[in-house]
C-alpha positions as CSV (number, residue, x, y, z in Angstrom):
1,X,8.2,78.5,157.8
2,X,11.0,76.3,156.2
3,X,10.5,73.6,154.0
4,X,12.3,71.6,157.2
5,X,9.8,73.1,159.7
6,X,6.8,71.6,157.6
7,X,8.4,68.5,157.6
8,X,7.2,66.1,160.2
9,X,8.9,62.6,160.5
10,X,7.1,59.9,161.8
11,X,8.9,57.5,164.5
12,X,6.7,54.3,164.4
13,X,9.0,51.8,166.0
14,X,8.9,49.3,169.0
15,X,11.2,50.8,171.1
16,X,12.6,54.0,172.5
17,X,15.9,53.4,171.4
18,X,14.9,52.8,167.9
19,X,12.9,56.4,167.9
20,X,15.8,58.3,169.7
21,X,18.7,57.1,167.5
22,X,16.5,58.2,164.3
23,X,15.8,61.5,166.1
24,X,19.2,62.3,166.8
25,X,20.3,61.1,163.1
26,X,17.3,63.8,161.3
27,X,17.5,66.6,163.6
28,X,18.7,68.6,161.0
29,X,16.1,67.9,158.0
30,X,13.1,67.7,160.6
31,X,11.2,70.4,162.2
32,X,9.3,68.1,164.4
33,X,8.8,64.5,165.4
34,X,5.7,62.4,165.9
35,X,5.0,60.1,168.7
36,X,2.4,57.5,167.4
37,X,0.1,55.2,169.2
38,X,3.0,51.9,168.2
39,X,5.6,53.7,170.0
40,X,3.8,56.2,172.7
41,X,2.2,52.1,173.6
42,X,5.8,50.8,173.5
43,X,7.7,52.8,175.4
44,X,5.2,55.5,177.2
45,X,5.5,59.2,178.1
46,X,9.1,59.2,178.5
47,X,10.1,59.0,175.1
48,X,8.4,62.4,174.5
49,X,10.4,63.7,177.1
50,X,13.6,62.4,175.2
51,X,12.6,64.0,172.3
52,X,11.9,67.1,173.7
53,X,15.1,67.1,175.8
54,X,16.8,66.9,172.1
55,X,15.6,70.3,171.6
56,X,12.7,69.1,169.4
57,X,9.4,69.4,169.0
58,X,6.8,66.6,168.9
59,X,2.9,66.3,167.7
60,X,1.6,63.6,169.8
61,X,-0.6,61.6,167.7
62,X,-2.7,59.5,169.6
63,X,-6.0,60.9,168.4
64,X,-8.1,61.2,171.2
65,X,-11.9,59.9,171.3
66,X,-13.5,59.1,174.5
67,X,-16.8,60.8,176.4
68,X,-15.4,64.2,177.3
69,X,-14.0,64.1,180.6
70,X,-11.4,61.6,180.2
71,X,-10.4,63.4,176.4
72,X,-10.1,66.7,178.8
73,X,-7.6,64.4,181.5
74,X,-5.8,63.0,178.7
75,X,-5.3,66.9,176.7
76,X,-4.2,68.3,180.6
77,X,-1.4,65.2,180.3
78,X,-0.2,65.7,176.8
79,X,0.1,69.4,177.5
80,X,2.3,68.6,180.8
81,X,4.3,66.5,178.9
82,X,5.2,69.8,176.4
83,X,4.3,68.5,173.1
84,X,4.3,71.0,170.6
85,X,0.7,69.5,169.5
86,X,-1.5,67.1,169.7
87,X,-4.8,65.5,168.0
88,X,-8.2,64.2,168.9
89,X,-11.2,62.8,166.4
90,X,-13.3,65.5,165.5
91,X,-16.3,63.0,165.2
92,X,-16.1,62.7,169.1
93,X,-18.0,65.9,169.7
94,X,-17.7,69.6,170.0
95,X,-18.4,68.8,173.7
96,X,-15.4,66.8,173.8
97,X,-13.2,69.3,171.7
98,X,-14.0,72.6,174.2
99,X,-13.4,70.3,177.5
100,X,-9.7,69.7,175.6
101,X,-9.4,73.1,175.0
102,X,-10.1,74.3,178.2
103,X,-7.7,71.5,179.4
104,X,-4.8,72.9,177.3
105,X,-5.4,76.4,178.3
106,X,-5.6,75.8,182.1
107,X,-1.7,74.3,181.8
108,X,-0.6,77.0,180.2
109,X,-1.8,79.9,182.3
110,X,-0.6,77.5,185.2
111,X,2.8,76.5,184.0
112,X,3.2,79.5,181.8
113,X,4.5,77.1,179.1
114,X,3.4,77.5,175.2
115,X,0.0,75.9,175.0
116,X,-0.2,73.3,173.1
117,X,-1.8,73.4,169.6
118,X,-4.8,70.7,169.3
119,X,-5.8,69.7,165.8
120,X,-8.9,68.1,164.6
121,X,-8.6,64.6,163.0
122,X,-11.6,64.5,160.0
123,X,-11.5,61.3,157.9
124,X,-8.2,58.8,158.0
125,X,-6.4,58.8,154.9
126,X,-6.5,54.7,155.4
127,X,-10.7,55.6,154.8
128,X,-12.5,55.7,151.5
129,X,-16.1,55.5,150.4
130,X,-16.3,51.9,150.1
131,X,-14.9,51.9,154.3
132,X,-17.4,54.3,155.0
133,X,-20.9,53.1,153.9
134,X,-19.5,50.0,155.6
135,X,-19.8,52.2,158.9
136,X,-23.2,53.3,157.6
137,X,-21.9,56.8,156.4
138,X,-23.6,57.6,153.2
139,X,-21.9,60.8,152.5
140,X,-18.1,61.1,150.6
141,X,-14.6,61.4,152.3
142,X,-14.7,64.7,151.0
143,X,-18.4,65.7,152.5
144,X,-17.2,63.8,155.6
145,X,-14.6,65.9,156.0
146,X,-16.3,69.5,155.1
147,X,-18.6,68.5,158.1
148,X,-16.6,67.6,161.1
149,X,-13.9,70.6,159.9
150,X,-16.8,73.4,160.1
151,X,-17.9,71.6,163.3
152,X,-14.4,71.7,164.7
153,X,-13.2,75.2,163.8
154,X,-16.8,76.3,165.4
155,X,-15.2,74.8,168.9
156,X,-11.7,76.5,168.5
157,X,-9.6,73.9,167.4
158,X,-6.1,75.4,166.1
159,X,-6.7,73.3,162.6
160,X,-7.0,69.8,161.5
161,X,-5.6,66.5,160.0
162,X,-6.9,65.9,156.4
163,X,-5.9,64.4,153.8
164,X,-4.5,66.4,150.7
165,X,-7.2,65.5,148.8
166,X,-9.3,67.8,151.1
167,X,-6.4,70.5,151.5
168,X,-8.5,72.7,149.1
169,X,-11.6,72.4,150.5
170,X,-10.4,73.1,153.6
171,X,-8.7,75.9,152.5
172,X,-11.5,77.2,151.1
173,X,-13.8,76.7,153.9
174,X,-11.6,78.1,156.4
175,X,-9.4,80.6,154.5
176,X,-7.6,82.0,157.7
177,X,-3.4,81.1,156.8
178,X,-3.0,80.5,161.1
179,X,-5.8,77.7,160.9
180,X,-2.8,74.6,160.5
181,X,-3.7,71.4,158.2
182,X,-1.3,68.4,159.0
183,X,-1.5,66.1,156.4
184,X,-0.3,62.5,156.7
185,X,0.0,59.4,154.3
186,X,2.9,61.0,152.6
187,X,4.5,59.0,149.6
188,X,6.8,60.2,147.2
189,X,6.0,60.0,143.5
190,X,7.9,56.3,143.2
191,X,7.0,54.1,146.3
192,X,4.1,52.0,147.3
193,X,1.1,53.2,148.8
194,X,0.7,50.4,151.1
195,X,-2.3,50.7,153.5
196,X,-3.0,54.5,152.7
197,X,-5.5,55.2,150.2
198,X,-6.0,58.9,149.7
199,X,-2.8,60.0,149.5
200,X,-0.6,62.6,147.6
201,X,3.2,63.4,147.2
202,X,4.6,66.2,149.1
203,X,5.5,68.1,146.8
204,X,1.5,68.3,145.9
205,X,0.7,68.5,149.4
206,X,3.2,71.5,149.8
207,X,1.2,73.3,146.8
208,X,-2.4,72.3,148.2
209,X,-1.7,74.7,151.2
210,X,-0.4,71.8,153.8
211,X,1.3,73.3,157.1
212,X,2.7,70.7,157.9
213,X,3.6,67.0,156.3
214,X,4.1,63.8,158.3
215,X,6.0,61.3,156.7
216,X,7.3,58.0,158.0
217,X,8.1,55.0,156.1
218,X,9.2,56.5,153.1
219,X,12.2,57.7,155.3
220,X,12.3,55.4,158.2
221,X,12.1,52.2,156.4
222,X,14.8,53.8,153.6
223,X,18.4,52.3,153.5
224,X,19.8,55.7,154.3
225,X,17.3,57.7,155.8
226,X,18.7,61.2,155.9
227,X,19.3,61.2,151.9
228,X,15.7,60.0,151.4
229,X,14.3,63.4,154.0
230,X,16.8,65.4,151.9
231,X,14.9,64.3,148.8
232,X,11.2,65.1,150.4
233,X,12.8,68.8,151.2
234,X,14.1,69.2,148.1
235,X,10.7,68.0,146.6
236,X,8.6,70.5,148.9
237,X,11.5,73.1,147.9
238,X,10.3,72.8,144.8
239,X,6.3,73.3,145.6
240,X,7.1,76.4,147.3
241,X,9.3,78.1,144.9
242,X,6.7,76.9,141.6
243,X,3.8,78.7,144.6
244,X,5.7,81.9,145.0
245,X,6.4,82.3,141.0
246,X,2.7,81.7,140.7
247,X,1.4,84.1,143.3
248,X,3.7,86.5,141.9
249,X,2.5,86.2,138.4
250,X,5.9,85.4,137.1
């Protein structure tokens, strides 16, 4: 893949319009589009149709976590709607995780459209230690995550959301190249972290083994948008070609 196919731009705004007219503007620099809880809440299932429509792709990220029947409902919907993928919590279950799977593989055998890829969501790169032992778990991000990916890659899952902090771990606890890590809480090198705490520029990400990136404010919330997504290619650009000279030996 491109450095513009691992790029995932995140459209958290309050309306439809908002989302489409970004859409339309970074076509071109993005290989997909993510429809967030804000905005999939705001405007609904249509949206993701609109996107779609526009000849993109879209990772539905409403990270599903309910008892497994209504996970399985909601994976039948999101796989209707023709989202390229979507996610659920992995600490819901691997009950819960094989009833979605079986959802997502029932639409496509009956609509004969591309299944949709489900990824595991581990820890929230908005968690950290001190957030977890206040939810009584004693054990690190980093454990956390080891845990619920093994359990999740056990079910079938087509990979997982981490944070880059836990890109090599994963890596090295599943080392097949199709199982996908999305990795979100992107910043560049000079903006604020805001509410994220493990975080990690792209260009790292890109050289941890990331397969895809989501970022949002960092280009949304820029005063031209499309030089800023330039900037994040150019910076992931850079992580690939450094990988490829390494690999080589070079």
């Amino acid at each position: 893949m491109t450095a513009k196919d691992k790029l995932i731009i995140a459209l958290d705004f309050d309306t439809a319009t908002q989302a489409l007219d970004l859409a339309r503007e970074l076509q071109s620099v993005a290989g997909m589009f993510k429809v967030g809880l804000q905005l999939f809440t705001a405007a609904g299932p249509q949206v993701v149709r609109d996107i779609i429509a526009l000849g993109s792709k879209v990772f539905l990220d409403l990270k599903f976590h309910d008892i497994p029947n209504t996970v399985a409902g909601a994976a039948r919907s999101a796989a209707e709607l023709g989202v390229f993928m979507f996610n659920l919590h992995a600490s819901g279950g691997s009950e819960m995780m094989r009833w979605a799977l079986e959802s997502v593989a029932e639409v496509a055998e009956r609509t004969g459209m591309e299944r949709s890829k489900v990824l595991a969501v581990s820890v929230l790169t908005s968690i950290d230690a001190t957030i977890l032992s206040q939810i009584g778990v004693t054990s690190t991000p980093e454990e956390s995550v080891l845990r619920l990916v093994r359990m999740a890659e056990s079910c079938g899952v087509d990979g997982m959301v981490a944070s880059a902090q836990e890109l090599e771990t994963i890596r090295r606890a599943v080392p097949r190249p199709e199982f996908l890590i999305v990795t979100p809480g992107m910043r560049p090198a000079n903006t604020s972290k805001e509410d994220q705490r493990r975080i990690e520029t792209p260009e790292a990400a890109i050289a941890a083994g990331a397969s895809y990136i989501v970022v949002g404010r960092a280009i949304t919330a820029a005063p031209d948008p499309l030089a800023a997504a330039h900037q994040i290619l150019a910076d992931m650009q850079r992580a690939e070609a450094t990988e490829l000279v390494n690999r080589s030996g070079v």
